[in-house]
ZATITOR-803743 format. One record per residue: residue in one letter; z, x, y of N, C-alpha, C in turn. Coordinates in steps of 0.001 Angstrom, whole numbers, plus 500000, padded with zeros to 6 digits. Example, Ala and Ser with C-alpha at 12.3 -4.5 7.8 and 13.67 -1.06 7.14 Angstrom:
# ZATITOR-803743
  r      nw      nu      nv     caw     cau     cav      cw      cu      cv
  A  507800  513190  494310  507800  512300  495500  507800  513200  496700
  S  507080  512850  497750  507140  513670  498940  507870  512900  500030
# end
This chain:
# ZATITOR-803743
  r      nw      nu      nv     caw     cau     cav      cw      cu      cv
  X  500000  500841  498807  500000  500000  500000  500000  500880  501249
  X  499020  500451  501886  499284  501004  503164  500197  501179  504264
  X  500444  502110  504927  501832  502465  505558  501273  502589  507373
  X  501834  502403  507811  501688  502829  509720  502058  503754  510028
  X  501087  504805  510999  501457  505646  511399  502712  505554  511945
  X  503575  506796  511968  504432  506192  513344  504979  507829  513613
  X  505592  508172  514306  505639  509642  515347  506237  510652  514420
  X  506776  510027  513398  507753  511293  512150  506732  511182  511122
  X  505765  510497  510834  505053  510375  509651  504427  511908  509394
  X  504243  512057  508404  503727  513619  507808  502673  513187  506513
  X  501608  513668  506937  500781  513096  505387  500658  514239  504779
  X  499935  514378  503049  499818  515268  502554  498983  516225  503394
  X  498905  517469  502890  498133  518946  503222  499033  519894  502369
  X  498111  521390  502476  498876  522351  502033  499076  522944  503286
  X  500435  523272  503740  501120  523871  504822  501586  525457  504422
  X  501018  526287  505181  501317  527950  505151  501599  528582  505662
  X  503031  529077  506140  503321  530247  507174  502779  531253  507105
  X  502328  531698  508319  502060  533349  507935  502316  534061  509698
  X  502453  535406  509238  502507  536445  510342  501013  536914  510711
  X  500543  537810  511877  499711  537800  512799  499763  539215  513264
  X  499596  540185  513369  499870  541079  514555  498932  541273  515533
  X  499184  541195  516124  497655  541853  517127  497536  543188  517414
  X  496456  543507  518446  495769  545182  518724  497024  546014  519345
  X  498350  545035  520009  498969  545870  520378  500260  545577  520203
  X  500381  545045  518909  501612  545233  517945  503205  544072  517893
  X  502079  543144  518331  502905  541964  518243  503134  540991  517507
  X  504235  540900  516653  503548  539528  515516  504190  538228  515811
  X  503248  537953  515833  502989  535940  515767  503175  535426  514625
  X  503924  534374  514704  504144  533595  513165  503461  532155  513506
  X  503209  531488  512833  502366  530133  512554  502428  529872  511487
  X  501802  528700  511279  501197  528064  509987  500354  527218  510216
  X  499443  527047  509080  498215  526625  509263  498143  525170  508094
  X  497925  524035  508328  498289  522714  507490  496414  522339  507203
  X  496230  522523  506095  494822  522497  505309  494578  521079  504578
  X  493574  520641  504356  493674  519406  503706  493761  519959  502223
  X  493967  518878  501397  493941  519263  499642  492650  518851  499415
  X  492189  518006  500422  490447  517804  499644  489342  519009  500411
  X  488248  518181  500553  486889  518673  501511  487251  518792  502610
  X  487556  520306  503243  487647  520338  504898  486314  520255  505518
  X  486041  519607  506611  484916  519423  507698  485119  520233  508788
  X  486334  520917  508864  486203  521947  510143  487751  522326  510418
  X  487861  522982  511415  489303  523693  511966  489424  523292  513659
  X  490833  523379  513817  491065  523795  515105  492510  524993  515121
  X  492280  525474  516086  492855  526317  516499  493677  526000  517847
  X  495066  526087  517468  495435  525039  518592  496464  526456  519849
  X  496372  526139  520941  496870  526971  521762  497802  526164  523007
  X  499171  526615  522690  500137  525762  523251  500591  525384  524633
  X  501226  524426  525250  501789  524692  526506  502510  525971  527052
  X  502983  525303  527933  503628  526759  528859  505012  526730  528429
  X  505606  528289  527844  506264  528340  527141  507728  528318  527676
  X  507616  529081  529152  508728  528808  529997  508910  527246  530284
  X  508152  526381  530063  508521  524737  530079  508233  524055  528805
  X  509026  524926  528044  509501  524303  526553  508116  524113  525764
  X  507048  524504  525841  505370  524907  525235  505985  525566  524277
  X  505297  525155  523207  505295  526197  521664  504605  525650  520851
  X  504245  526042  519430  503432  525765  518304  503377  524199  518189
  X  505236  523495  517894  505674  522227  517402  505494  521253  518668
  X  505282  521678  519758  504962  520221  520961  504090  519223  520327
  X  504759  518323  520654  504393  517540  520002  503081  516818  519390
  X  502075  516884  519833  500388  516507  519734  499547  517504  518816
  X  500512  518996  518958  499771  519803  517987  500935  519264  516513
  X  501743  519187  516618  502907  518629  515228  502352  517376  514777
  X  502015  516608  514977  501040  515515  514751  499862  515642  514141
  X  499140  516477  514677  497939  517015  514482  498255  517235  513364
  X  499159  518385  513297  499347  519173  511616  499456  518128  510422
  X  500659  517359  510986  500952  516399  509910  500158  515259  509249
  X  498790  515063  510555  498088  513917  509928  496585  514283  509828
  X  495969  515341  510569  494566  515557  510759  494145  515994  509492
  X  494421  516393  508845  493997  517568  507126  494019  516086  506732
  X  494891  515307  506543  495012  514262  505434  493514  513275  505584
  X  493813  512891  507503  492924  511311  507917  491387  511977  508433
  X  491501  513472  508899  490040  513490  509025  489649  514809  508057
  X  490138  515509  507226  489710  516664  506980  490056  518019  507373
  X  490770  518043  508420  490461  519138  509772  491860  519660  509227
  X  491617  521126  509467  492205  522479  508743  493036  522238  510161
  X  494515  522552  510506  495018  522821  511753  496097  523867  511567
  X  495498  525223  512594  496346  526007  512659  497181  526526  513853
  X  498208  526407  513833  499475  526335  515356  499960  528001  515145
  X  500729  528592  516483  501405  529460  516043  501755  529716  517608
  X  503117  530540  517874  503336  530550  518809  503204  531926  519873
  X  502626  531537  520701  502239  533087  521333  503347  533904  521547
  X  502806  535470  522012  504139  536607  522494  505120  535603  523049
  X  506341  535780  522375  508236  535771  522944  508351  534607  523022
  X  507548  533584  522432  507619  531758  522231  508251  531577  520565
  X  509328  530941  521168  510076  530400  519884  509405  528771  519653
  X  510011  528601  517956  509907  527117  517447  510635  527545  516168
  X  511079  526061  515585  511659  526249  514605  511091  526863  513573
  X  509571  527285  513503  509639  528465  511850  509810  529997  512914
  X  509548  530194  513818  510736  531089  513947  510098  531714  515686
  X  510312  532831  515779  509892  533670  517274  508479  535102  516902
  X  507816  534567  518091  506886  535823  517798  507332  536861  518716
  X  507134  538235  518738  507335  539082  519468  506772  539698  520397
  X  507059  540099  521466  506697  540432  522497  507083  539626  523417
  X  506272  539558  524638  507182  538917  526084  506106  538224  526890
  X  506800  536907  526678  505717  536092  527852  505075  536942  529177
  X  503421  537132  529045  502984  537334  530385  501855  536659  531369
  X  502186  535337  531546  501241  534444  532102  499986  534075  532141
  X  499836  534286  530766  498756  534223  530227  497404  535239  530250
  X  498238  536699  530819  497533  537968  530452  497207  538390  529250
  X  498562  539252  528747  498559  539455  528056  498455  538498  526142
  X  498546  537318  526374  498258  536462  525497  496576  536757  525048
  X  495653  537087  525851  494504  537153  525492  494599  538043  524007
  X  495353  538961  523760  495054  539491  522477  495818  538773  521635
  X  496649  537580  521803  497186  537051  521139  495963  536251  520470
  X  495155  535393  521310  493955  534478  521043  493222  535327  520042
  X  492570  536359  520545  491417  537196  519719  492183  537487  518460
  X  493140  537967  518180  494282  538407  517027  493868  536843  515846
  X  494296  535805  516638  494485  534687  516341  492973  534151  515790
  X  492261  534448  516291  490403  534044  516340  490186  534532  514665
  X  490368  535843  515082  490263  537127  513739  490936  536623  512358
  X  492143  535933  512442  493094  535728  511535  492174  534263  510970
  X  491560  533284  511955  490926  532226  511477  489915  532580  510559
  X  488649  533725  510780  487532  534140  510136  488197  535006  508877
  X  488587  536077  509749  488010  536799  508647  489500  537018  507301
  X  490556  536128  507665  491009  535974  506727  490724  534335  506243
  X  491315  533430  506670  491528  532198  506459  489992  531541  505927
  X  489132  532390  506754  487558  532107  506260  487091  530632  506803
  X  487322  529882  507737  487364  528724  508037  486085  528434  508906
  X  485609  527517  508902  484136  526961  509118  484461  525573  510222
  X  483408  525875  510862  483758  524953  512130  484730  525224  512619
  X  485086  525946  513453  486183  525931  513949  486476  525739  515081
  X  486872  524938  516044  487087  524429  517077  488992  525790  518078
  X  488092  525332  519564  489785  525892  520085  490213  524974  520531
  X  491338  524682  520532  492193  523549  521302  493002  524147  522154
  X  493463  523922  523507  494317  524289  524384  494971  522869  524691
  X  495919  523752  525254  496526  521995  526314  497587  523059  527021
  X  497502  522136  528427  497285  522749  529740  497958  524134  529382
  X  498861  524990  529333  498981  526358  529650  498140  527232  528787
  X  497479  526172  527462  496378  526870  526150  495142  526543  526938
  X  494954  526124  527877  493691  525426  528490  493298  526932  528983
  X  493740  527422  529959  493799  528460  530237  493619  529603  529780
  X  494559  529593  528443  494115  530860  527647  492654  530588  526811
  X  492098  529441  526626  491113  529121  526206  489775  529614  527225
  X  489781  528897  528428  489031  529121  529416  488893  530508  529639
  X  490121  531541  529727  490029  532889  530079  489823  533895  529156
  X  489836  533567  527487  490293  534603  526431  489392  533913  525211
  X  488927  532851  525503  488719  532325  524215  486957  532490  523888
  X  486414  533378  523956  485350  533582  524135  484380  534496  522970
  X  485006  534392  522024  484265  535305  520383  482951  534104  520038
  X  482695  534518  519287  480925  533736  519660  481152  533176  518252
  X  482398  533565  517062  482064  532785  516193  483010  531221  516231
  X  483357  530855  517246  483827  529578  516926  482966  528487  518018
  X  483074  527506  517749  482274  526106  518026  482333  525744  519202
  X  483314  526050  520165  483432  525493  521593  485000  525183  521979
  X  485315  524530  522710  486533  524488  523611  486722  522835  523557
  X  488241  522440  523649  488625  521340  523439  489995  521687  524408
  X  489945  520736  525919  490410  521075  526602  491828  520102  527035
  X  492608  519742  526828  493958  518616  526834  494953  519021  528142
  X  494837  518274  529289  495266  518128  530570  495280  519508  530836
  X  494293  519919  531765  494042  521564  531854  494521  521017  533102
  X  495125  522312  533818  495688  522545  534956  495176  523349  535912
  X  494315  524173  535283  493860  525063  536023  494518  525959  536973
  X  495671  526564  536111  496509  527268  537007  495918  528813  536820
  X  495849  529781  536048  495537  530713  536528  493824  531242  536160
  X  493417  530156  535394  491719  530289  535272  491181  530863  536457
  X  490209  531657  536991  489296  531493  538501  488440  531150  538452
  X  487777  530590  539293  486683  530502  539795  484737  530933  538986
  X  485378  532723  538829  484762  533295  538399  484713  533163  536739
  X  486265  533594  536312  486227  532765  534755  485802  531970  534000
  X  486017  530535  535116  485468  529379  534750  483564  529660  534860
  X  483016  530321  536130  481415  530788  536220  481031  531093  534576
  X  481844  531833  533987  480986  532527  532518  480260  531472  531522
  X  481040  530225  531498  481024  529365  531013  479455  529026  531043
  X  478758  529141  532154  477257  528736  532187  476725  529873  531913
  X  476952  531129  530939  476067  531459  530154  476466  531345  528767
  X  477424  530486  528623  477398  530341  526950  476914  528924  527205
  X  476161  528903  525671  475673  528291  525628  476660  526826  524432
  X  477963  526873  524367  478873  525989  523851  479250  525001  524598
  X  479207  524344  523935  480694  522884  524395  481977  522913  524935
  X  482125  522319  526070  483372  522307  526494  483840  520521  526824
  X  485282  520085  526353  485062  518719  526549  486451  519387  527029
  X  486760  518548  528273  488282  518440  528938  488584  516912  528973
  X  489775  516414  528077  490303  515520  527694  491403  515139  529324
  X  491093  514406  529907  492209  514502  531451  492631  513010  531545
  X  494435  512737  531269  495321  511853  531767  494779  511269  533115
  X  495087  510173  532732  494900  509489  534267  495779  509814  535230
  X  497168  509723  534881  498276  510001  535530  498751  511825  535740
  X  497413  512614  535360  498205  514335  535319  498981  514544  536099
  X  500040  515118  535963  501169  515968  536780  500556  516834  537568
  X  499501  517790  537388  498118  518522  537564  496998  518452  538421
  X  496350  517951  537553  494552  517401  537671  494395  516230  537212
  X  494377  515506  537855  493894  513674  537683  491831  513896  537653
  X  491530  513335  537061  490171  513178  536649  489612  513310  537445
  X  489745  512231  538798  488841  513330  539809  488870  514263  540233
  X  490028  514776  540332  490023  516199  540755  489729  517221  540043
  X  490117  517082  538009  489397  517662  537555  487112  518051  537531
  X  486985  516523  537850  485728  517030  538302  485006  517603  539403
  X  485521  517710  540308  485751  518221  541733  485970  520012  540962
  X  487103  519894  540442  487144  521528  540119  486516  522189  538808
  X  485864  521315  537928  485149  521771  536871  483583  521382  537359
  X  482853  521010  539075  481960  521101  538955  480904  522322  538743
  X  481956  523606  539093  480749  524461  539135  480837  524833  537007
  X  480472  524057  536496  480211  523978  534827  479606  523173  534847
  X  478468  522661  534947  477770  521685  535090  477739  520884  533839
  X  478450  521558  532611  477898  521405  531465  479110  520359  530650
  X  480094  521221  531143  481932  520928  531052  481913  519191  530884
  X  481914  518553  529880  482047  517042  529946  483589  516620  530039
  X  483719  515536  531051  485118  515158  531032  485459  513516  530734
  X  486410  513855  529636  487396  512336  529207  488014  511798  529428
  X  488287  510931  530722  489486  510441  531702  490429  509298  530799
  X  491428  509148  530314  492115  508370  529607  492964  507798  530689
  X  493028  506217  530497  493719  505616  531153  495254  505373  530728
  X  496170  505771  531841  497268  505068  531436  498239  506315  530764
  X  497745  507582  530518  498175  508671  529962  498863  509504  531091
  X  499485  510477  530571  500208  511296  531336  500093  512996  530760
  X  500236  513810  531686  499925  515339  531206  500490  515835  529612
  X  501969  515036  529549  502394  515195  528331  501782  514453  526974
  X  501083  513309  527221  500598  512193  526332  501518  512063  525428
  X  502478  511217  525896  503706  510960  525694  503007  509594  525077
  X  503626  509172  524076  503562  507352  523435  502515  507740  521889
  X  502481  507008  521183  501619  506986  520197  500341  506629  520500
  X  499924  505439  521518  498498  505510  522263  497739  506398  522580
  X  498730  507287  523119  497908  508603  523845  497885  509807  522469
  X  498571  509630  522093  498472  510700  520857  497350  510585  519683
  X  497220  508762  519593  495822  508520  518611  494684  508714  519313
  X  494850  508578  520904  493609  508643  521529  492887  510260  521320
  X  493919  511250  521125  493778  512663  521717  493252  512751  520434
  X  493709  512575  519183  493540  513356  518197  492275  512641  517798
  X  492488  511131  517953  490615  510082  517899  489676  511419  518524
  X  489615  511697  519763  488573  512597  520198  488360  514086  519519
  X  489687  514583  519645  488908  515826  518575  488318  515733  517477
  X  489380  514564  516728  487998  514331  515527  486755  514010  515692
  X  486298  513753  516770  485153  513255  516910  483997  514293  516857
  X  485036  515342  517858  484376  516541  518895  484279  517418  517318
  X  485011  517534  516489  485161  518350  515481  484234  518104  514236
  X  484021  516318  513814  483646  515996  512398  482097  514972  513054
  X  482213  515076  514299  481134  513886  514535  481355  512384  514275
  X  482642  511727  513719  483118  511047  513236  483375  509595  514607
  X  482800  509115  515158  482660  508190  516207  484404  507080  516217
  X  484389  507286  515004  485358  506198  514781  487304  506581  514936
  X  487348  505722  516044  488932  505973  516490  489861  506259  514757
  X  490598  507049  515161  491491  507301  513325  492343  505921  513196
  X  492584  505961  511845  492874  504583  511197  494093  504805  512052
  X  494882  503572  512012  496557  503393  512180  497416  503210  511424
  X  496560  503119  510029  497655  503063  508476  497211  504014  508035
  X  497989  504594  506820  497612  505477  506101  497977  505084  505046
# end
């Protein structure tokens, strides 16, 4: 019998911790929640801002883990950048505003291919991962950018410019209500991307706080990820 989602629900997957180091000797812990059947693709998820309680388990990527492998297929791997704690544990090194995180991403990119071996693979940010996405996320073997209330705090100008010579996808998912960037203003500041498509959700907030906003977010990546048009079930 079918059951309802609801905010603690956890569906099957195989769930895997693992360590990370990067080029300059930092290890990251994560885990990565796989489906038991046919995967259709990955994301790679990159967290809030860690000095405002951002880490692997916030909540939309913990969700993600617990239900995306099961309801769409999709491989999801979390982990928490330099000197960001969560309960499977602390990575090392020291928050640096999203500088030094760039080798956290590429470390992280590397760990998707050429160990995990994963196909389709999507990046996910949300707003302080938006950033590290926009500024770091740039290896040519993954699929494009999946952007969740970007803020556009330390991206530039110029950063954001590179964007029109790749030739990938970028979708920015933007709250009606952002703390941030409210939709128009995100398009106002993502015009020079001509390419950059944006998803204005009504009624949402930077956190996408409620179960509405959480089926809506994860409805679109599946979409952006499996081609899959259809909002995710609400039972399981």
């Amino acid at each position: 019998m079918a059951e309802i989602i609801r905010p603690s629900t956890v569906l099957p997957a195989l769930r895997t911790p693992f360590h990370v180091l990067t080029s300059d000797g930092v290890d990251l812990i994560g885990e990565v929640a796989s489906p038991l059947g046919q995967s259709k693709g990955a994301i790679l998820t990159l967290h809030p801002l860690p000095t405002a309680g951002g880490m692997m388990d916030s909540h939309v990527y913990k969700k993600a883990a617990n239900r995306l492998p099961a309801m769409a297929g999709i491989s999801v791997v979390r982990f928490n950048t330099r000197g960001t704690s969560s309960e499977a544990g602390t990575s090392s090194g020291a928050f640096d505003n999203g500088g030094a995180e760039g080798l956290d991403v590429q470390a992280m990119i590397n760990y998707c291919f050429d160990v995990l071996a994963l196909e389709n693979l999507w990046i996910v940010g949300w707003s302080f991962g938006t950033d590290l996405a926009l500024r770091h996320a740039k290896d040519p073997r993954h699929q494009g950018l999946i952007l969740l209330s970007p803020p556009l705090r330390t991206t530039t100008n110029e950063e954001l410019f590179y964007w029109n010579s790749d030739p990938r996808p970028i979708t920015a998912i933007v709250p009606e209500h952002d703390d941030y960037l409210k939709p128009d203003a995100a398009r106002e500041r993502f015009a020079i991307v001509p390419k950059l498509r944006i998803i204005p959700v009504d009624d949402a907030k930077h956190l996408w706080v409620g179960e509405p906003s959480v089926h809506r977010v994860l409805s679109e990546i599946n979409t952006i990820v499996t081609g899959d048009t259809s909002p995710l079930p609400l039972e399981y």
